[in-house]
C-alpha positions as CSV (number, residue, x, y, z in Angstrom):
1,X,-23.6,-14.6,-18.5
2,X,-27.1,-13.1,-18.5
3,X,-29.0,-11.2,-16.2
4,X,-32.6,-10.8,-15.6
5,X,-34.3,-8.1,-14.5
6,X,-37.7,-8.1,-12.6
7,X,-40.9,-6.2,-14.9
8,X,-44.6,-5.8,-14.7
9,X,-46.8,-7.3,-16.8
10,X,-49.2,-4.7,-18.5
11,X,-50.7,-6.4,-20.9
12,X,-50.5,-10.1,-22.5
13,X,-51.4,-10.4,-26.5
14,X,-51.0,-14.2,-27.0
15,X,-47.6,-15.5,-26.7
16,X,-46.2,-12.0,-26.2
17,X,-46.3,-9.5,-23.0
18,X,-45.7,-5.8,-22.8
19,X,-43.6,-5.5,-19.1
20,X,-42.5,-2.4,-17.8
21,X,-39.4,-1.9,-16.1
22,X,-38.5,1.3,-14.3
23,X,-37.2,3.2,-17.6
24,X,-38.7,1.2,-20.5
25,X,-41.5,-0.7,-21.7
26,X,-40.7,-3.8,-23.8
27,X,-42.8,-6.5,-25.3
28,X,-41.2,-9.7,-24.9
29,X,-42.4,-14.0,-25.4
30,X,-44.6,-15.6,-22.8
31,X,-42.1,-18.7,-21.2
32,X,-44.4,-19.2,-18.6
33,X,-48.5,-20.4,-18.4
34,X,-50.4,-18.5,-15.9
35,X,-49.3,-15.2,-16.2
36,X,-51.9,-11.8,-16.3
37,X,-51.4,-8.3,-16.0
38,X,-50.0,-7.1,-12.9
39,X,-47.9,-9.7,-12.3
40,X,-44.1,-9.0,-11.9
41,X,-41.7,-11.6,-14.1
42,X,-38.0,-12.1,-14.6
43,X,-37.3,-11.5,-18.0
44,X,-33.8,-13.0,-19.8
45,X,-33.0,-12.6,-23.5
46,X,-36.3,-11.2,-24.2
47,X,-39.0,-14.2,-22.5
48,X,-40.5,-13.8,-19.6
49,X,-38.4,-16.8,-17.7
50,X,-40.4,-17.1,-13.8
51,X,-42.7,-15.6,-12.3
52,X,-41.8,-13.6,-9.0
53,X,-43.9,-12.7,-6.2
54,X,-44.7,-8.8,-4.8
55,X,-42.2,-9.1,-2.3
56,X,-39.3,-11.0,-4.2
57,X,-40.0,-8.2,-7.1
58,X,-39.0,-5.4,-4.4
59,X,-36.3,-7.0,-3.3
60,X,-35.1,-7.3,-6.4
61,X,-35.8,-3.7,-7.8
62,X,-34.0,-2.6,-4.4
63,X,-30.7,-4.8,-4.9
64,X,-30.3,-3.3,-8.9
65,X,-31.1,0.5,-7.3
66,X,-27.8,-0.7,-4.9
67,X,-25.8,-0.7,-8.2
C-alpha cells in the first residue's frame, strides 16, 4: 500500500514539478494537465497523481500532523 502526501507546486519544468512538502522539496513527473505553481497536488511514487483544492490540502496536512 502507498500513500500520498499533499505538496505545493513551486515550479513546473516540462513534464517535471519541484513540490514542497513541509520538510523537503522534491522534483517529481507531471500526471496531470493543468497544473501551475501554487497549486497543491497529491503526489504517489514520485508523480504528481490529483490535484487538490486549498481547503482539501489543509485538511490533509492537518490529518498527517495527527500522526
Amino acid at each position: 500500500m502507498c500513500l500520498a502526501f499533499p505538496g505545493k507546486i513551486k515550479k513546473i519544468n516540462g513534464k517535471t514539478a519541484v513540490v514542497e512538502y513541509p520538510h523537503e522539496t522534491c522534483e517529481v513527473l507531471v500526471g496531470e494537465k493543468n497544473l501551475k505553481a501554487g497549486d497543491f497536488v497529491m503526489v504517489q511514487m514520485g508523480i504528481a497523481i490529483r490535484k487538490l483544492t486549498p481547503k482539501e490540502a489543509k485538511e490533509s496536512l492537518a490529518a498527517w500532523g495527527q500522526l
